[in-house]
C-alpha positions in Angstrom: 16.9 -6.4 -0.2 14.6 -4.6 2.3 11.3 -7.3 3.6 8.4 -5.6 4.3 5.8 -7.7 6.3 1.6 -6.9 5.3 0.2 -7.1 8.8 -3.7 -6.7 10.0 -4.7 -4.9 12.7 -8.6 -4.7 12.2 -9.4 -8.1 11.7 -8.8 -12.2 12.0 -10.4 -14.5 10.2 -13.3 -15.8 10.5 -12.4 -18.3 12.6 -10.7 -16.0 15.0 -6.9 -15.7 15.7 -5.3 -18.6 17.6 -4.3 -18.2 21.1 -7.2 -14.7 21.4 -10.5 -16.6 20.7 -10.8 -19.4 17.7 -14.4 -19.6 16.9 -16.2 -22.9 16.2 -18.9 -22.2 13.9 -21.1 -25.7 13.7 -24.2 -25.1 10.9 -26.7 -27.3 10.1 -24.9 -30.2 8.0 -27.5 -31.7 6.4 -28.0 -33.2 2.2 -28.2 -30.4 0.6 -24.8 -29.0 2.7 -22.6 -32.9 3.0 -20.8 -32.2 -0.6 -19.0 -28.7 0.4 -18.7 -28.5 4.6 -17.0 -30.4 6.4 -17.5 -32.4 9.6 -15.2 -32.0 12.7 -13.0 -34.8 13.3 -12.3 -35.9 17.0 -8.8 -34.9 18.3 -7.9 -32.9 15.0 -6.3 -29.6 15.7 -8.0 -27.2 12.6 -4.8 -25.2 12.1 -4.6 -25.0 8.6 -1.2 -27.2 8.2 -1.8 -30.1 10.6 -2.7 -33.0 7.5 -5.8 -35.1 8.6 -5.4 -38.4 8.5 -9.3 -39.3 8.0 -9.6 -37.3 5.2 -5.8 -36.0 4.1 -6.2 -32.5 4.2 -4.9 -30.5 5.9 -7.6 -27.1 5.8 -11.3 -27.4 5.9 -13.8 -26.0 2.7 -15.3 -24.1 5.2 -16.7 -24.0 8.9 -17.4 -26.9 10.6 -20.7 -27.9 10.3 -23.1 -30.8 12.3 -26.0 -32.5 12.3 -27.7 -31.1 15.7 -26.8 -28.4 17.6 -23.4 -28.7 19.2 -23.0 -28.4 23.4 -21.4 -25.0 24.0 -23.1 -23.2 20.8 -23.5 -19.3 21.2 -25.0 -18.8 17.9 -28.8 -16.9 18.0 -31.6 -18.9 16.2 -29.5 -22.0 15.5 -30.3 -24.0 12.7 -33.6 -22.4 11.2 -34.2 -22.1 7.9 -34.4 -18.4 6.5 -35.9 -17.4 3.4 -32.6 -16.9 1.2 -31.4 -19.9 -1.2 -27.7 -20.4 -1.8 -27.3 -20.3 -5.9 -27.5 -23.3 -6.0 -30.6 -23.3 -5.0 -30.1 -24.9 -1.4 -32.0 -23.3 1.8 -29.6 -20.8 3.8 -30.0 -21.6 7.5 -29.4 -19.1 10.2 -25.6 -19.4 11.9 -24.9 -20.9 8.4 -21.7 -18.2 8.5 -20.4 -16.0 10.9 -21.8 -13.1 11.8 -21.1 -10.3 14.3 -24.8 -9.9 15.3 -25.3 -13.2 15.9 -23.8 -14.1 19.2 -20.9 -16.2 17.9 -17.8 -14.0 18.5 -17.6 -12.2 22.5 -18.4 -8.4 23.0 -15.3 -7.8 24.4 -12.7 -8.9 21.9 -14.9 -8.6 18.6 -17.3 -5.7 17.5 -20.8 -6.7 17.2 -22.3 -5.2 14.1 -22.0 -4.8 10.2 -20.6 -1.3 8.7 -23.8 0.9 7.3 -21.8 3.7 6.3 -18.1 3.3 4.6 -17.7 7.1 5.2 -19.5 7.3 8.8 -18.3 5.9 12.2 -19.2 2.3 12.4 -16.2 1.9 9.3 -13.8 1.7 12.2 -15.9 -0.1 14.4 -17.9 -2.9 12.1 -17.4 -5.8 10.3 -16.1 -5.4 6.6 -17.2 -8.7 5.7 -18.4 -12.0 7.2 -14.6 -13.2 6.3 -13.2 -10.1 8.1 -14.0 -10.7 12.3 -13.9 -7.0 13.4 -11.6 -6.8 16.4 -12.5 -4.4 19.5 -9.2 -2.3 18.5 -9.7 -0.6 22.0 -9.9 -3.7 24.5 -6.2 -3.7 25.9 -6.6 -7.6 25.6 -6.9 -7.3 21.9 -4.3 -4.8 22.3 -1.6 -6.4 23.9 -2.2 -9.8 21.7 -1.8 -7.6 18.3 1.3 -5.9 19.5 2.8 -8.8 21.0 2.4 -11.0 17.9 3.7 -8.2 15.6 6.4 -7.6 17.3 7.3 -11.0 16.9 8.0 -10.1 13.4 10.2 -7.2 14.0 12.4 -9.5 15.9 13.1 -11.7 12.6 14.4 -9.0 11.0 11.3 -7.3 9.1 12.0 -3.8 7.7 8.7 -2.2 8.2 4.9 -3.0 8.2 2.4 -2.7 5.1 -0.5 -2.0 7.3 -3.7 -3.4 5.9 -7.0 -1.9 6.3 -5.9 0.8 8.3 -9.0 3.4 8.1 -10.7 1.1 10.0 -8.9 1.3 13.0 -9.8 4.6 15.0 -6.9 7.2 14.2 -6.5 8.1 18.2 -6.0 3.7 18.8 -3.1 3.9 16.2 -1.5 7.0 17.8 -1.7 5.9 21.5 -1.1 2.1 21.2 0.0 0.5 17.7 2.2 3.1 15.9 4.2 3.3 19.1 4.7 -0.1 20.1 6.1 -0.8 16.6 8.6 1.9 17.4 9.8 1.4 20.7 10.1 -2.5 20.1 11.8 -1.4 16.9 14.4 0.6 18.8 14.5 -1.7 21.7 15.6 -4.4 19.0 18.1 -2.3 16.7 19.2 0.7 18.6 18.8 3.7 16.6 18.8 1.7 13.5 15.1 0.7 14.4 13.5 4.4 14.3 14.1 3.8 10.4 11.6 0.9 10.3 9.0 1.7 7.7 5.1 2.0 8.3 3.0 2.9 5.7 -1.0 2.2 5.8 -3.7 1.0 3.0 -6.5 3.9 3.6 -8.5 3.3 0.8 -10.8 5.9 -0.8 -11.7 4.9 -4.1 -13.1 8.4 -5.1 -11.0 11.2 -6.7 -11.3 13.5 -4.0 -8.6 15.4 -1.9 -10.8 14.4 1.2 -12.9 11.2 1.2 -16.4 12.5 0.0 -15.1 15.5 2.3 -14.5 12.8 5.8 -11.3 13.9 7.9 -11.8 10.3 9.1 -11.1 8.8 6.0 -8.5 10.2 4.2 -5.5 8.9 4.0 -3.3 11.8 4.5 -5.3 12.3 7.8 -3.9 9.5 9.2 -0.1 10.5 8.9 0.0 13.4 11.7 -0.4 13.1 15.8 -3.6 14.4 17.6 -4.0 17.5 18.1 -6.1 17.5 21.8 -6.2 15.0 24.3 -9.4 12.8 25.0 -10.7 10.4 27.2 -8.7 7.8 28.8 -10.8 4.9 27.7 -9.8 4.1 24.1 -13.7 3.2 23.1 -14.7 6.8 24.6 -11.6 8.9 22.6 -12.0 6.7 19.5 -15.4 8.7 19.1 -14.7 12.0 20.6 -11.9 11.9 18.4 -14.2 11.1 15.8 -16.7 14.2 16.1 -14.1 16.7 17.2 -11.7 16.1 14.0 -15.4 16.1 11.6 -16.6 19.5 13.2 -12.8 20.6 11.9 -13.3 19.6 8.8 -11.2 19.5 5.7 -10.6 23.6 6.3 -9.7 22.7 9.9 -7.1 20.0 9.2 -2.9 20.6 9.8 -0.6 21.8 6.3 2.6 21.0 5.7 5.2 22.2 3.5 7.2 19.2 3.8 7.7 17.5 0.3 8.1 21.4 -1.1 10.9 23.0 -2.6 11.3 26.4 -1.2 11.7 28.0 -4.8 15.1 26.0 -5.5 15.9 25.3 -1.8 15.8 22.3 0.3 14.0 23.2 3.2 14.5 20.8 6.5 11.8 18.9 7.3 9.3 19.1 10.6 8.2 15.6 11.6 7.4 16.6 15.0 3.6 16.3 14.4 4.0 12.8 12.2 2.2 10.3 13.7 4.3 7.3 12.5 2.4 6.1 9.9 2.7 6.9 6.1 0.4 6.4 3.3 -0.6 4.2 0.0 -0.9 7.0 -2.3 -4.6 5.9 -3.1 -5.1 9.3 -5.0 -2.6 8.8 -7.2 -3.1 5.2 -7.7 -7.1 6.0 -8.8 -5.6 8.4 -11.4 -2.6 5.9 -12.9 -5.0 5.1 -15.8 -3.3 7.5 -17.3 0.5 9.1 -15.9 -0.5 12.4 -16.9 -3.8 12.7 -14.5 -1.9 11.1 -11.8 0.4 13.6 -11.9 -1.6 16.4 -12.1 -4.5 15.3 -9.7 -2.4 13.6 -6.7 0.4 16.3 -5.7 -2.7 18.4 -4.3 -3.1 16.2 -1.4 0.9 16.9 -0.6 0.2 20.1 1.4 -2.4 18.2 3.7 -0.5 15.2 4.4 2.8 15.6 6.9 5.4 14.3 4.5 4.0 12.7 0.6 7.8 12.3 0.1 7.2 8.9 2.0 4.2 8.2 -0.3 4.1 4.6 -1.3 3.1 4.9 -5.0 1.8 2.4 -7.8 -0.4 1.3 -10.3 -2.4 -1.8 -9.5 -1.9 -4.3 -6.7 -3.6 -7.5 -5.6 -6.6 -5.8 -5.1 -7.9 -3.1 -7.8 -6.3 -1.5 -10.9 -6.7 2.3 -11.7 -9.9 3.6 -10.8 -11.0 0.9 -8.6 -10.7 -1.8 -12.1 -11.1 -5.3 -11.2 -8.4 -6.1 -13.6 -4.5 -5.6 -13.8 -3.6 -2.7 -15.6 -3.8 -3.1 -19.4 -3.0 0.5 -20.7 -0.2 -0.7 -23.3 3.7 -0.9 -22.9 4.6 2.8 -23.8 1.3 3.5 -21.1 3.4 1.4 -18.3 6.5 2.8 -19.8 5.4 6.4 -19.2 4.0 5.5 -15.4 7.4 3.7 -14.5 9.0 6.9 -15.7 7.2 9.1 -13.6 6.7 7.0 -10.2 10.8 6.9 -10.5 11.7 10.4 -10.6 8.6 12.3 -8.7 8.0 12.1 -5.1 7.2 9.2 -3.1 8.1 5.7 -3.1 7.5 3.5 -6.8 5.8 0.0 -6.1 5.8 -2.3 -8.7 2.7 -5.2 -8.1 4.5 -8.6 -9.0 4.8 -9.3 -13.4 3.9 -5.7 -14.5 7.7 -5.3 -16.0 6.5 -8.1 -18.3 2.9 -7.1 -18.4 2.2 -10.5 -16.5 -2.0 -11.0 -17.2 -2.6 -7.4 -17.8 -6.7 -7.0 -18.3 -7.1 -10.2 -16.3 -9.3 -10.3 -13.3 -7.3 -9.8 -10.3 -9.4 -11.8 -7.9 -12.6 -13.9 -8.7 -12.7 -16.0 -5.3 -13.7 -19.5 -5.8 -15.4 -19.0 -9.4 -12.2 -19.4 -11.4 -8.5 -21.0 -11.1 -6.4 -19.4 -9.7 -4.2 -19.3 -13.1 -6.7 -17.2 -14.8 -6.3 -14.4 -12.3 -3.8 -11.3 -11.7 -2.8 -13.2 -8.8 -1.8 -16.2 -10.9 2.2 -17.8 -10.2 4.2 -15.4 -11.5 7.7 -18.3 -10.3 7.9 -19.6 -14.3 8.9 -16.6 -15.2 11.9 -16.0 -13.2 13.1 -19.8 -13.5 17.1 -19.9 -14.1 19.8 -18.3 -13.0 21.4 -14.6 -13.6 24.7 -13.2 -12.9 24.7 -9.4 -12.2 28.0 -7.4 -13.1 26.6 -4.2 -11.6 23.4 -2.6 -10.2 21.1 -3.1 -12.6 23.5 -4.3 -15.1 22.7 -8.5 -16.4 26.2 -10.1 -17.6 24.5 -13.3 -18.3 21.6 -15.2 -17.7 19.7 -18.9 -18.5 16.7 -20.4 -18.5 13.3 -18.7 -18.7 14.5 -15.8 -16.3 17.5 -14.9 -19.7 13.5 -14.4 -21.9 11.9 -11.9 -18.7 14.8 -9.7 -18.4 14.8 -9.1 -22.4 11.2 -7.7 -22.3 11.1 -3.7 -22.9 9.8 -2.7 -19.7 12.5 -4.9 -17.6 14.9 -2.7 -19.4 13.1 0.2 -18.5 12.7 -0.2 -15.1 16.3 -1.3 -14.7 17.8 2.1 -16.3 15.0 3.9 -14.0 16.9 2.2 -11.3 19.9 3.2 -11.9 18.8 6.6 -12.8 17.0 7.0 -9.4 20.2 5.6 -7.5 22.9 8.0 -9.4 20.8 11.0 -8.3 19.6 11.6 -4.3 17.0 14.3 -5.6 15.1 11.5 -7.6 15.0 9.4 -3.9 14.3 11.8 -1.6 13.8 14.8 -2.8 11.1 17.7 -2.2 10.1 18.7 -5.4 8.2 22.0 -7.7 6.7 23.3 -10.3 7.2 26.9 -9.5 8.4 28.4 -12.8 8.4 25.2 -14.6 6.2 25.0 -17.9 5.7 21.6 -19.8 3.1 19.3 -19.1 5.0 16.1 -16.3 7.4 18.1 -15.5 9.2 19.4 -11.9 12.2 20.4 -10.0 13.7 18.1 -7.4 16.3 18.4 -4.8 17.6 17.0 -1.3 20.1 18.5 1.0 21.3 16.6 3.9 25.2 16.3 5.4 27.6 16.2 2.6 24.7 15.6 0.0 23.2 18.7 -2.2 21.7 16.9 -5.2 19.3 19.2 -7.6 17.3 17.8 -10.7 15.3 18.9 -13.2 12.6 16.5 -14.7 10.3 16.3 -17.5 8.5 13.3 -19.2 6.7 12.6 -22.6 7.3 16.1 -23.7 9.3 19.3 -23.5 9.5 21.4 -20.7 11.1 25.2 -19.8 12.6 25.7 -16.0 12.9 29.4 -15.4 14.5 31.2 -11.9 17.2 28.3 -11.7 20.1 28.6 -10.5 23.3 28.9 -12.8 25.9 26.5 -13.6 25.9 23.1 -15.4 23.4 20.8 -15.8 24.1 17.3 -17.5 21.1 14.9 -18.0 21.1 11.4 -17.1 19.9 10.2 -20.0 21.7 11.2 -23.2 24.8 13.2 -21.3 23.7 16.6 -22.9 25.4 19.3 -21.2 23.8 23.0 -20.7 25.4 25.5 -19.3 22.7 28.0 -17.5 23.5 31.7 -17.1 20.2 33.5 -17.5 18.4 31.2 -14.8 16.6 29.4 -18.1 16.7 25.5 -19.3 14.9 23.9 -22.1 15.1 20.4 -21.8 13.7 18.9 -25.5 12.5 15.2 -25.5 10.3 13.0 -27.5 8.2 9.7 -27.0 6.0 8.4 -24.7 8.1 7.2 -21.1 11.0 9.3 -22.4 12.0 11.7 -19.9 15.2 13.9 -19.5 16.7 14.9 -15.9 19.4 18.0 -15.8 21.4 17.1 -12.8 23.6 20.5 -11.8 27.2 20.0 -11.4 27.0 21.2 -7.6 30.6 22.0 -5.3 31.4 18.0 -3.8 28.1 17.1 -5.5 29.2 16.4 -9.5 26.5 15.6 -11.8 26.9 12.0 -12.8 26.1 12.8 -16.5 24.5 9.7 -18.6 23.6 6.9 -16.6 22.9 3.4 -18.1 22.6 2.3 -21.8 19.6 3.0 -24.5 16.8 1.3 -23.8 13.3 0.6 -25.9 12.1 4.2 -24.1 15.2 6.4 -22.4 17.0 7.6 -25.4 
């Protein structure tokens, strides 16, 4: 088992970050206000485990909040009424929450103003939310602090980063100070094992665009390559020149890549020498997942504009949105999630699965309400019931026994499914790693996949749902992975014939040291 680590590089809380600046945020505290904010308690350190004695708890409902005006308070216009009501119908007062225009959080270790424009400048430079304190990613203080406490977590053992809200961190910042850091300490840690550690960022565009509403800046695949010209020295001063120059480029403007392509059947070698470290959520393809068949179609035409989509960290939903920015998990029906599952395991890119979706775990719930309904009742509700027991594994995906409620889970369809898929994916390095195309391939899901490295030379053809002809293979034999046919290709022609949604055939050729490993795994509800 591999640990990835979600990490935040944009933002604290809004009560700061603890040993950088903690803010104390003291609003009014009056009737109206007693019932939900609390008051400080002398000599109690807020740190969110420490349990109170005065009042047992061990976190507080929100800032702390006083009757007059604290000694020390930074906060412009202190305690005066505005003309907004809560809805509860209680007067808002101003400093009532933080606020980057306000005064409360220092110039030189917090940005100082709200975002205006989600595709314009001030989205790497301004606060996302009054939860989200926007950190001055170019002060070396804030710098050093981010990268020391990160690294922290490389030292336990982490495998790689999940990078949260990366777009809004200035592309040049992340190229000159984080995305290095992460490796050298990496290295310095593990030796060479540490250049594997795994960085992939959440640049999210909720639009179905290959660019962002046509912004270089805030694209995802932008992200994954080095500059291209050097800038100022001062980070602040090359966060915006950066900016300008890579927007007068535009999308025309912008570096290609053959990487994740098949060279008509060959493996071609990979340049990284331009990759800037960091990989990418493949948000495209994740707005499209509403439906396998637009995902496919609609996401691949970012590949030639991002260094390497074979790193792509695909999925469906997540703790945040569903298909097309839904506010609820996905709820497109089994053979739906069936027919995804097949496709994120054999095309390019890394398949993500978003905790409970092998048992459909609150599909069409809301994934997040905030404080207006339990916890339960949400996407994000414990998913721990489910996998209560114990299971004995004789294999890689194979169950020899199991009890409790886990023995009910891993009988559900799609746990089947996703366990052949893993098989599937493991028999056959092409499905991993593979570049992949579609050059002389007609059917509607359906590609061409292979890797080549050291003793390895794996090649794979793939359809799903449907039927597809590969034409200007090579010759020899092909065995698929899911029923053992054998075809025997002399004429540079294969039909491979399959039925039923999430059904998919692979032809593995029989290569010299490279055998095809023929049927893989037993019949399941949908590979058959």
């Amino acid at each position: 088992m591999k640990i990835y680590q979600d990490v935040v590089y944009n933002h604290s809380s809004r009560w700061g970050a603890k040993g950088l600046f903690q803010a104390k945020v003291f609003g009014v505290r009056d009737s109206q206000w007693s019932w939900y904010y609390d008051q400080p308690v002398q000599g109690f350190e807020y740190d969110g485990l420490t349990i109170d004695p005065a009042t047992g708890k061990s976190y507080y409902n929100g800032d702390l909040w006083s009757t007059t005006e604290p000694a020390g308070n930074t906060c412009v216009d202190w305690g005066k009424p505005t003309q907004w009501s809560s809805p509860e119908g209680y007067r808002i007062y101003s400093c009532q929450w933080p606020s980057p225009t306000s005064g409360m959080f220092p110039a030189q270790l917090y940005h100082r103003c709200w975002i205006g424009n989600w595709e314009g400048e001030d989205s790497r430079s301004c606060w996302l939310h009054e939860d989200l304190a926007d950190f001055n990613t170019e002060n070396p203080i804030v710098q050093k602090y981010l990268i020391d406490a990160y690294n922290r977590f490389i030292d336990m053992g982490v495998d790689g980063f999940r990078v949260d809200t990366a777009v809004h961190v200035p592309r040049v910042t992340w190229n000159r100070r984080f995305l290095p850091a992460i490796q050298q300490h990496a290295v310095a840690r593990f030796g060479e094992k540490g250049r594997d550690f795994y960085v992939f960022g959440e640049v999210a565009a909720f639009v179905n665009d290959k660019w962002n509403r046509g912004s270089v800046n805030h694209s995802a695949q932008f992200f994954t390559w080095k500059e291209r010209r050097d800038y100022s020295a001062d980070d602040a001063t090359a966060a915006l020149e950066q900016y300008d120059w890579e927007q007068a480029q535009g999308t025309a403007g912008q570096p290609r890549s053959t990487n994740a392509f098949l060279n008509g059947n060959t493996y071609r070698t990979p340049d990284h020498s331009q990759f800037s470290g960091m990989n990418i959520i493949d948000m495209r393809m994740h707005m499209n997942f509403g439906d396998a068949n637009n995902a496919f179609w609609n996401a691949k035409d970012s590949d030639d504009a991002t260094n390497d989509a074979t790193y792509n960290v695909t999925y469906v939903d997540s703790h945040d949105f569903g298909p097309n920015k839904s506010s609820v998990r996905y709820a497109g029906g089994t053979d739906a999630w069936a027919e995804n599952m097949s496709l994120m395991w054999t095309f390019r890119g890394v398949p993500t699965l978003y905790y409970g979706s092998e048992v459909e775990f609150q599909a069409g719930k809301p994934i997040d309400c905030g404080p207006t309904c339990p916890l339960a009742t949400t996407g994000r509700a414990y998913f721990g019931d489910h996998i209560a027991g114990s299971v004995t594994a004789a294999d890689y995906g194979v169950v020899s026994s199991a009890s409790g409620a886990v023995a009910a889970t891993l009988e559900k369809p799609l746990v089947k499914h996703v366990q052949r898929l893993n098989q599937i994916r493991r028999a056959v390095p092409a499905l991993q790693k593979g570049q992949y195309s579609t050059e002389g391939v007609s059917g509607g899901m359906a590609f061409k996949r292979r890797y080549t490295g050291g003793a390895v030379d794996s090649f794979a053809l793939v359809t799903i749902s449907g039927s597809a002809t590969f034409s200007g293979i090579p010759d020899g034999t092909y065995r698929d992975v899911v029923t053992g046919d054998t075809k025997v290709v002399t004429g540079g022609s294969l039909t491979a014939s399959v039925g039923g949604k999430g059904n998919l055939r692979a032809y593995v050729l029989d290569l010299p040291g490279n055998p095809a490993p023929g049927r893989v795994g037993a019949d399941g509800p949908f590979l058959r």
